[in-house]
Every structure is written in C-alpha cells, then in structure tokens.
C-alpha positions as CSV (number, residue, x, y, z in Angstrom):
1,X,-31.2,25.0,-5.3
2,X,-28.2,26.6,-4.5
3,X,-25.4,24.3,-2.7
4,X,-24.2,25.5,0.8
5,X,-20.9,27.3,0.9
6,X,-19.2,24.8,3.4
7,X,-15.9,24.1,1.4
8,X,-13.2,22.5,3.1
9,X,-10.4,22.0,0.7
10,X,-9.4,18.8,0.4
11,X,-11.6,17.1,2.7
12,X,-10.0,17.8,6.0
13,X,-11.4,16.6,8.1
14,X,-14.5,16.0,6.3
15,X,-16.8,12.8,7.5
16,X,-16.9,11.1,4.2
17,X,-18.2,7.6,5.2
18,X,-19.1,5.6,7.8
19,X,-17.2,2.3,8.2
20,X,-16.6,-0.5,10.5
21,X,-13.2,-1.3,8.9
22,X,-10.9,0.8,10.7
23,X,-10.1,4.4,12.3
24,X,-6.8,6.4,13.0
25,X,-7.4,7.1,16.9
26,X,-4.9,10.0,16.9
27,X,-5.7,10.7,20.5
28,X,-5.2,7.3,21.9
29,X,-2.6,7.2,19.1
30,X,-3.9,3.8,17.5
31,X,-4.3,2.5,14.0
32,X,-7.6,0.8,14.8
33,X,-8.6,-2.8,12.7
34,X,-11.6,-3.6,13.2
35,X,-11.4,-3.3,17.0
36,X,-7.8,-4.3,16.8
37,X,-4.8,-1.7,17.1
38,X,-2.7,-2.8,14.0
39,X,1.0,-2.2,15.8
40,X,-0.4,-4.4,18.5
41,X,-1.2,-6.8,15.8
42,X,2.1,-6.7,14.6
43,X,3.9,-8.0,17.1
44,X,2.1,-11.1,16.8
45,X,0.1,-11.7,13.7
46,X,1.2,-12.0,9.8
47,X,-0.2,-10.7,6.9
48,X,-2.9,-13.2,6.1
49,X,-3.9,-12.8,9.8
50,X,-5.0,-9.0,8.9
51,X,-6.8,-10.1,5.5
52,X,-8.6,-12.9,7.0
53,X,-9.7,-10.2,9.7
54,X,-10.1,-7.6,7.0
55,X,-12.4,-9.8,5.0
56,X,-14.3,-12.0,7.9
57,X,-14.5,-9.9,10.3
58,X,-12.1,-12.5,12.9
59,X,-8.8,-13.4,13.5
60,X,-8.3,-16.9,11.9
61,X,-7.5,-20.1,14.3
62,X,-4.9,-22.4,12.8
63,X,-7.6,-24.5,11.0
64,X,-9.2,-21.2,9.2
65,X,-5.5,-20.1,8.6
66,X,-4.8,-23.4,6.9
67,X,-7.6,-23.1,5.1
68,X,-6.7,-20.3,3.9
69,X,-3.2,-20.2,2.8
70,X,-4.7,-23.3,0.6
71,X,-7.3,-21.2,-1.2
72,X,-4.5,-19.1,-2.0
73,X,-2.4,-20.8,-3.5
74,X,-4.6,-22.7,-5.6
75,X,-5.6,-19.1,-7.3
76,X,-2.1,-17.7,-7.7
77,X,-1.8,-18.2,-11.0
78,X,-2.9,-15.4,-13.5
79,X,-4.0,-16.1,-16.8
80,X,-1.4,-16.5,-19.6
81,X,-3.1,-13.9,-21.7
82,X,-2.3,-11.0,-19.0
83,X,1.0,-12.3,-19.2
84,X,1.2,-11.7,-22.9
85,X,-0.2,-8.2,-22.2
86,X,2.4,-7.3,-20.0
87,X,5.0,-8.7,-22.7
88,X,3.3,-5.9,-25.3
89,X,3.1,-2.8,-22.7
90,X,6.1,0.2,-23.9
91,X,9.2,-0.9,-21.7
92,X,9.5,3.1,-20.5
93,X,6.2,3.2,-18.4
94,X,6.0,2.6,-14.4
95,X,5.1,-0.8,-13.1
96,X,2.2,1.0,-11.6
97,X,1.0,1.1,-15.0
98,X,1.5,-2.6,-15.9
99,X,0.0,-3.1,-12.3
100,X,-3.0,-0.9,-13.3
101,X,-3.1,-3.1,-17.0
102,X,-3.2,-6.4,-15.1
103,X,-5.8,-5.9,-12.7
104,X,-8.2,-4.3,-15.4
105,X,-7.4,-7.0,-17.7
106,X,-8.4,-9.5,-14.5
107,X,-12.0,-8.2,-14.7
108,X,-12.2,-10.4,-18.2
109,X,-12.0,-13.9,-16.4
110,X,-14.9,-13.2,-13.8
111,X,-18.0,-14.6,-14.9
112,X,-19.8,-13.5,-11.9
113,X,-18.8,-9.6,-12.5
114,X,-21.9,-8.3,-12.1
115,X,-22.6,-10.1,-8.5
116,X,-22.4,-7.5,-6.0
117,X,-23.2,-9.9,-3.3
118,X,-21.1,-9.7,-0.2
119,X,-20.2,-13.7,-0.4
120,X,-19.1,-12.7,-4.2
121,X,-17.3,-9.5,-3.5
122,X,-15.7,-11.5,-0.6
123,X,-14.2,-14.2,-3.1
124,X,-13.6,-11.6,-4.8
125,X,-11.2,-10.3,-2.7
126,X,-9.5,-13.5,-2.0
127,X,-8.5,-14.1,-5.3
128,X,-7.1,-10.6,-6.0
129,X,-5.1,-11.2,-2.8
130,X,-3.7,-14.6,-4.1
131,X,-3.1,-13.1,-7.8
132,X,-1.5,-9.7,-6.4
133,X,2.0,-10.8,-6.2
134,X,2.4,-12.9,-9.4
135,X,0.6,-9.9,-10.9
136,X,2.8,-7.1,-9.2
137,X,6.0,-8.8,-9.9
138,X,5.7,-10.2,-13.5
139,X,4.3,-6.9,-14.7
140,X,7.6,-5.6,-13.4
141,X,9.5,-8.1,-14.8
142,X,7.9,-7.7,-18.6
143,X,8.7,-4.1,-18.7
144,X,12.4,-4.6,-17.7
145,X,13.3,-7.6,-20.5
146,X,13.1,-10.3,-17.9
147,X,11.5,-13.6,-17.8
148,X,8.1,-14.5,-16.1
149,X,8.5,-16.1,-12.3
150,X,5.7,-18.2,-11.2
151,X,5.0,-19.1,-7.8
152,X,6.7,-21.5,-5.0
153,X,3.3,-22.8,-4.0
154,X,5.5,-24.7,-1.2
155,X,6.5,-21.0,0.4
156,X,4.5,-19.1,2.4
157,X,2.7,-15.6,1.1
158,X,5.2,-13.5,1.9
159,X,8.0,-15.8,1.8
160,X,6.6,-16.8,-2.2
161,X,6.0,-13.0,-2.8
162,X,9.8,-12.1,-1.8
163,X,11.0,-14.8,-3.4
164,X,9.4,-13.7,-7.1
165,X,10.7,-10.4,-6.3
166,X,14.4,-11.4,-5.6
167,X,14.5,-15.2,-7.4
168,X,15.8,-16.4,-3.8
169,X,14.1,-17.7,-1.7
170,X,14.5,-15.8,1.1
171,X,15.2,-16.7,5.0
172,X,13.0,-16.8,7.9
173,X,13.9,-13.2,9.4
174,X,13.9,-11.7,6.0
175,X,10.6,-13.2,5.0
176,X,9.1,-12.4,8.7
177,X,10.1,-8.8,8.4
178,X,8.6,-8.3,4.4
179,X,5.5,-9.9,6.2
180,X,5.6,-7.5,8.3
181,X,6.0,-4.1,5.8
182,X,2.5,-5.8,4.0
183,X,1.2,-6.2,7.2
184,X,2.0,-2.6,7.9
185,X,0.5,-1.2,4.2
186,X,-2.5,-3.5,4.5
187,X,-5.6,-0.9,5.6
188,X,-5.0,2.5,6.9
189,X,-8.3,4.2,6.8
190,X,-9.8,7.0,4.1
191,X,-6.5,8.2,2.5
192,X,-6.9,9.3,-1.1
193,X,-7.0,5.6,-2.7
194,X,-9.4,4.4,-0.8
195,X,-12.0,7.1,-1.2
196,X,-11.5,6.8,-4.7
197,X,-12.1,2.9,-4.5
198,X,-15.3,3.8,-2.9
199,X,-16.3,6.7,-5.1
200,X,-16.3,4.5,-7.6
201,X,-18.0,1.4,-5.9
202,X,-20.6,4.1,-5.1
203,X,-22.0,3.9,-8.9
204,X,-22.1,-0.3,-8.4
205,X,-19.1,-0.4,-10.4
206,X,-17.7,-3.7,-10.2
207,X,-14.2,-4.3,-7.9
208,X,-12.3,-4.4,-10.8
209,X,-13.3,-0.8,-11.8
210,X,-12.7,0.3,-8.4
211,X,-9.4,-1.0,-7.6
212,X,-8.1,-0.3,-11.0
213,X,-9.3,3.4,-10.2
214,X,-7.1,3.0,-6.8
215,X,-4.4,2.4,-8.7
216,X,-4.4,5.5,-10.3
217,X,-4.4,7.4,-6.9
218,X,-1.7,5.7,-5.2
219,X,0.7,6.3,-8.6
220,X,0.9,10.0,-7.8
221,X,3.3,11.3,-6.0
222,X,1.7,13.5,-3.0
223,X,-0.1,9.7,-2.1
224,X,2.3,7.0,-3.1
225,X,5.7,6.9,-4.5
226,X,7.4,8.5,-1.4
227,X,9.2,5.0,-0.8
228,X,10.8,5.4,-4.2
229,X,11.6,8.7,-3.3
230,X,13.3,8.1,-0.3
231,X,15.7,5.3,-1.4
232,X,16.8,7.6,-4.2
233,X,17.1,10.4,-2.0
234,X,19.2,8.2,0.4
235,X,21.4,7.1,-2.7
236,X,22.4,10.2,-3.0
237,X,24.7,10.9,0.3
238,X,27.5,8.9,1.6
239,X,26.9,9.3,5.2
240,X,24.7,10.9,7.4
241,X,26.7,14.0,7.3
242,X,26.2,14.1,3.5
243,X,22.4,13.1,3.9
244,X,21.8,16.5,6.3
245,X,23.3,18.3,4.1
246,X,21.3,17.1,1.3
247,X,18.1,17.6,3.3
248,X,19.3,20.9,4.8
249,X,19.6,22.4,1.2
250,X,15.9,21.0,0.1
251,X,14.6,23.0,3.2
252,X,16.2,26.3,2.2
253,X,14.8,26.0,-1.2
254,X,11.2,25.1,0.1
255,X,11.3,21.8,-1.4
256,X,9.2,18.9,-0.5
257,X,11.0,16.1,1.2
258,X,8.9,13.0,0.6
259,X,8.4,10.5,3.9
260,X,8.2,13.0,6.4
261,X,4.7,14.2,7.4
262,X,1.3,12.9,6.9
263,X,-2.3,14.5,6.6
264,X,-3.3,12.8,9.9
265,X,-0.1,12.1,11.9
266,X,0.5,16.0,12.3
267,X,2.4,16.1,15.2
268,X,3.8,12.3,15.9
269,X,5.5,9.8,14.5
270,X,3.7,7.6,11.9
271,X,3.5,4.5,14.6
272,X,3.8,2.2,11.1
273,X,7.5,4.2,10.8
274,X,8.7,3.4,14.6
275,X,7.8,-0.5,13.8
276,X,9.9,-0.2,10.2
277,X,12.4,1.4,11.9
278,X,13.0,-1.5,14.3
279,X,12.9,-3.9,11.3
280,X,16.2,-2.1,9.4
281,X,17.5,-2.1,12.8
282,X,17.5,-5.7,12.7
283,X,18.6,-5.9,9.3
284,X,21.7,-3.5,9.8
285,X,22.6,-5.6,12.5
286,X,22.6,-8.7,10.3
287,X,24.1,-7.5,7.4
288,X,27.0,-5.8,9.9
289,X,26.2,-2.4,8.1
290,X,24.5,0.7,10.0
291,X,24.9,3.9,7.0
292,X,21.2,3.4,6.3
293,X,19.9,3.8,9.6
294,X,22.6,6.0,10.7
295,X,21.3,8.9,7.2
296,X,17.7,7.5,8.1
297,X,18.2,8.7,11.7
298,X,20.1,12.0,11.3
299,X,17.3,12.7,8.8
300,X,14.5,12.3,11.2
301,X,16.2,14.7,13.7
302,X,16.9,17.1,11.5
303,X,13.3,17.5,10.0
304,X,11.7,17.1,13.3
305,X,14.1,19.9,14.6
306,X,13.8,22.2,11.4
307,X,10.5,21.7,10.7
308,X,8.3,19.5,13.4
309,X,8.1,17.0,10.6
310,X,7.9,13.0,11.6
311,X,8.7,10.4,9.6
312,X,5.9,8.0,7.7
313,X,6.1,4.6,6.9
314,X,7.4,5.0,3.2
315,X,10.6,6.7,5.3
316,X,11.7,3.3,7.0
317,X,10.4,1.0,4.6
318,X,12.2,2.6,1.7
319,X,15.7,1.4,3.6
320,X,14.4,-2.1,4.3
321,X,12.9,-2.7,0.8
322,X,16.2,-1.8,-0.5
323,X,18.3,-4.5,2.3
324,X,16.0,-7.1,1.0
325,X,17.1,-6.3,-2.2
326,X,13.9,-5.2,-3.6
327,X,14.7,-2.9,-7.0
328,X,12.7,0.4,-6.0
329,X,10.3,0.4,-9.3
330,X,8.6,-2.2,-6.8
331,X,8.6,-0.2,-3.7
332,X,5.0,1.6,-4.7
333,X,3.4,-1.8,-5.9
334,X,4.4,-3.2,-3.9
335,X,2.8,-0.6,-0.9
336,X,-0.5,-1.2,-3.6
337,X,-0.3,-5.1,-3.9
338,X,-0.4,-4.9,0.3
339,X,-3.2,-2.6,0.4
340,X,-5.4,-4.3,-1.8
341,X,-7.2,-6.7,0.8
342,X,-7.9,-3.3,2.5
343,X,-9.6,-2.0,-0.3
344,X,-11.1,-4.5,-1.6
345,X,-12.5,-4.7,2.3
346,X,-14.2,-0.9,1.6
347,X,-15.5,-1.8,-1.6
348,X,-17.5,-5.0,0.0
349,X,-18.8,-2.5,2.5
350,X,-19.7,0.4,-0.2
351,X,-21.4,-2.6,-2.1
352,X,-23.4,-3.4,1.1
353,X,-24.5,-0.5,2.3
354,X,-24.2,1.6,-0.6
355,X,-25.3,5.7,-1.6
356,X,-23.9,7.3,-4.6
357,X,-21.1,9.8,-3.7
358,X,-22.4,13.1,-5.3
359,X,-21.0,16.4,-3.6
360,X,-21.4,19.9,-4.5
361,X,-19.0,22.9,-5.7
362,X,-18.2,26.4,-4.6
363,X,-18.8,28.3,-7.3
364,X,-15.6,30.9,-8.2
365,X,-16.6,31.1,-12.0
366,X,-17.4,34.2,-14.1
367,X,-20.9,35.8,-12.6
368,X,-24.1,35.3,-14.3
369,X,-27.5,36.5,-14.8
C-alpha cells in the first residue's frame, strides 16, 4: 500500500511521541519537568534534584537526597579496563568519540543487560549518572597525554565533577553555578538526541545501545558543539567592537553563527540563555573582568537587530565554561554527560510503553512500472 504524501521535512512540528517527561510550553514560555518549569527550578534546586525528579517522578526530601548522593558515589568508579581503552584510542579524535567508546564499552559490565524492567532501566540510569563524569573527563584526559583523575567521593556531584575537570577543587559559587549549567542541559524535550535514543529503544535495544546512539547525534555540529563554537568564536575578537565586526562579516557572507537560534525558541530568548547569562554576570563581577559579557552582549544585539536571532544556551554557557576554566574539547561532553539522566529518563519510558518507530518515505526516485 502506498504511504500518504504527508512529508514534513525534518519533523517540524511532527507529534513524534507521547511523553510525561517534559514539554517546551512556547506560549506560556516554560520548559516544563514533569509538571515543574525548569527555570523555576533553578533558582532553587541542584542537579541531582532534577535527576531524582527525572527518574522518580518527585522532588527528593533531604533523606531521599542523602540517599542519593550515597548511591552515587559508591558507583563512580568505572572499570579499569575502560580506562585502558581510552589509553589505546588515536590522540587526534574528539572526546565525544572517547565519550561514545566508554559508554559502549560500559554495556560489558551489566549482567542484567537484557532486563528491560522499569526498576532495572531505573538503576540503570543511576549508575550512568554516577559514572558520567569520571567517564567524560578521563576519556578527555587519555586522548590529551594526561593522567587519570579519580573522584573526591567527599565533594559533592558537581563540585567532584568540576574538580576532575580543573584538578581544583573548586569554590562554593563556582561549583553552585557549574551545578547550575547541568542543571540547565539536563532534559529539554524531543531535540535530535533524544529521538534517536528512543528510535533506538523502540527495537528493545538495551540503554547502552541507545545512549551510545545519542552520542552520535549530539557530536554533530547543527545539534551540539555550538558551545565550542562559541568560545572559539569569542577568542577571536579583542572587544566587543572586534566581536561585531566579526559577526557583521559572517552575516554578509551567509554564514551560520552557531548559539543564536533554535528550532523551537523562534522568536525568544532561549530562557536556559537568560539564566547563563546571569551566571557570567556573576563571574565577571568576581574575576573583576567584563570583555566576555561585554562581546557576549553586543553580539546578542546585533543578531537580534540583523537578523531576529536570540541567543541559546550554548551562547552563555560557552563564556562561563571557559571562566571556570573548563578547556572547550569538554564543553560538548560535557552538555552530553548533563543530559544523560534525561535520556536515559526517555528510554525507561520507550521501554515501558513501547512501539517500534517505523515511518514511511516520499518517494522522488526514478519512475517505475
């Protein structure tokens, strides 16, 4: 039979899934969590606030939080024959790609793989979310000649997760506002990586499979990497002046400047980005240094003038990552290692309630008899 000519390219606006996870209200302009609007959240919450609510359905009281943050920790450590994997990866590929190694590899040491259960895919979860930074980081660290970091069990997520990016351990503001950027990256609807996690969950492929698959999405460029993009962009000029120019010339030959704009934030500011942006305001006015937000800010009114462009959330946490003193090779796994509670959230659902994604094509071929 043949398949209805309904083709909307690239999805827009396509109903994909249903999903009790969360929603991107652009009339009421809210990133809705599970019932919660995540900016709201953000004033008040942390990052293992969102994943417990991600993954059981509730904010966590103190107890559940305690809890918690002791389950992690006793599953941060990854096995030492990913670590010797990482040591044999070629030294010229992205840490995307070690990234994407080390979580395939992961699947090895699960001896309840093929348990599609929600309480398995839910443990499931919480021990990719513990492993994610030692994972993230010492992939990193193998493919630049430097020497494994384990974790500082007595630091909290973030605060440990910083401080195996940087080898500091970092202070209170600067570990509250990194919290926040993972807060910020955690869950954020149906973008590309997360319909590919659930594509794949569709065929009861295991987690692994799916969030490798992830992976792969949020490595190209028109999906992830804009952070990078926008810290070397910002490299480039010496004041704001310089960065208009920059940005000016880029318009006039058509080029594509990476952190403004967003398939669903047409017309508004990303509300992640307005958060971010108060975050490098606070670190500008601690480091006694404001060039970053001054270039960040003349760029924003020049793209919004010249082309009704806002800024996403890669825009302001490009500047931020690089005031914590994060080397931008981490910037996209980082924005993956935050997601992953998110996706791993969607793939417990696909698992639940589960039909196999098989759409149809518009044929444009050669005709035929």
């Amino acid at each position: 039979m043949e398949a209805k000519s309904n083709f909307v390219p690239g999805l827009e606006g396509v109903i994909a899934s249903e999903t009790a996870i969360s929603l991107l209200d652009t009339e009421k302009e809210k990133i809705v969590i599970k019932g919660y609007d995540l900016i709201e959240l953000s004033k008040e919450q942390d990052y293992l606030d969102i994943a417990h609510l991600l993954l059981e359905d509730k904010l966590p009281d103190q107890n559940e939080k305690t809890k918690l943050e002791e389950k992690l920790k006793e599953r941060y450590a990854i096995p030492t024959e990913i670590l010797d994997i990482f040591s044999l990866l070629r030294k010229q590929i992205h840490p995307m790609d070690g990234l994407r190694t080390g979580l395939s590899a992961l699947a090895g040491y699960d001896n309840q793989i093929d348990d599609r259960s929600y309480e398995a895919d839910t443990e499931r979860a919480y021990d990719l979310l513990a492993k994610m930074p030692a994972i993230t980081v010492n992939s990193y660290r193998a493919l630049n000649g430097k020497e494994i970091v384990h974790p500082h069990k007595d630091l909290s997520y973030s605060a440990n997760f910083l401080y195996m990016i940087t080898g500091e351990v970092p202070s209170e503001e600067d570990a509250e506002i990194f919290d926040r950027s993972l807060l910020l990256y955690s869950e954020h609807e149906m973008p590309n990586s997360t319909f590919t996690s659930r594509v794949i969950a569709s065929t009861n492929a295991d987690m692994y499979g799916a969030i490798t698959g992830a992976v792969s999405s949020l490595k190209g460029n028109l999906h992830g990497g804009a952070n990078e993009a926008v810290m070397y962009l910002l490299q480039e000029a010496e004041s704001a002046a310089d960065f208009e120019e920059i940005l000016t010339k880029k318009l006039y030959k058509k080029e594509k400047i990476m952190g403004f704009g967003h398939r669903v934030y047409m017309k508004k500011m990303d509300p992640r980005a307005a958060v971010m942006k108060e975050s490098l305001k606070e670190l500008c006015e601690k480091a006694g240094d404001y060039s970053l937000l001054e270039k960040c800010e003349a760029g924003e009114e020049l793209m919004k003038q010249e082309k009704g462009l806002y800024p996403n959330l890669d825009y302001y946490a490009a500047p931020v990552y690089w005031m914590l003193g994060i080397p931008i090779d981490l910037y996209t796994p980082i924005f993956f290692s935050a997601r992953t509670v998110g996706l791993c959230a969607h793939v417990t659902e696909q698992h639940q309630n589960n039909r196999l994604f098989r759409p149809r094509v518009n044929y444009i071929g050669k005709p035929y008899a």
